[in-house]
C-alpha angles and dihedrals in degrees: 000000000000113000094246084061103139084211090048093053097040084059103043085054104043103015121226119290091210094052096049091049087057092045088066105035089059084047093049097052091042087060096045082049096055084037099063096034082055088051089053105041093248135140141222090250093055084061091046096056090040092057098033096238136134103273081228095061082053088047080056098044094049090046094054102251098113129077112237118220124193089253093054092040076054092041088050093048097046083049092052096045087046089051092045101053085044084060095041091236107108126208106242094191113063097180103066101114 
């Protein structure tokens, strides 16, 4: 974009609604994550073996600095039940995330 760009102005001066809303949305599921890991004595470690995944992308995932997509919030659920019946403590609410 040039940097006369009426758009670009407009969102260097205002930011971008969408984003934002995004912005909190990955944060929120990132807090309910570390939330309900917390409830069942679990790690992020735990999350990380589950999914097959590098412990550090979940570090980045629970600190905000991941896009979620609807596959991983699904991914992230499925972990978290798996984590709760192996603690024999089910999540009632499914629909957490």
């Amino acid at each position: 974009m040039e940097e006369n760009d009426f758009v670009s102005i407009w969102l260097q001066e205002t930011g971008n609604p969408a984003i934002e809303k995004l912005t909190q949305l990955n944060l929120a599921v990132a807090q309910k994550t570390i939330a309900m890991l917390a409830a069942k004595g679990s790690t992020e470690n735990n999350l990380a073996s589950i999914l097959d995944i590098n412990p550090d992308e979940i570090n980045r995932w629970l600190t905000g600095r991941h896009v979620f997509s609807v596959k991983t919030i699904g991914e992230i659920n499925n972990a978290l039940i798996e984590i709760a019946m192996d603690n024999e403590q089910p999540i009632t609410d499914q629909s957490t995330l």
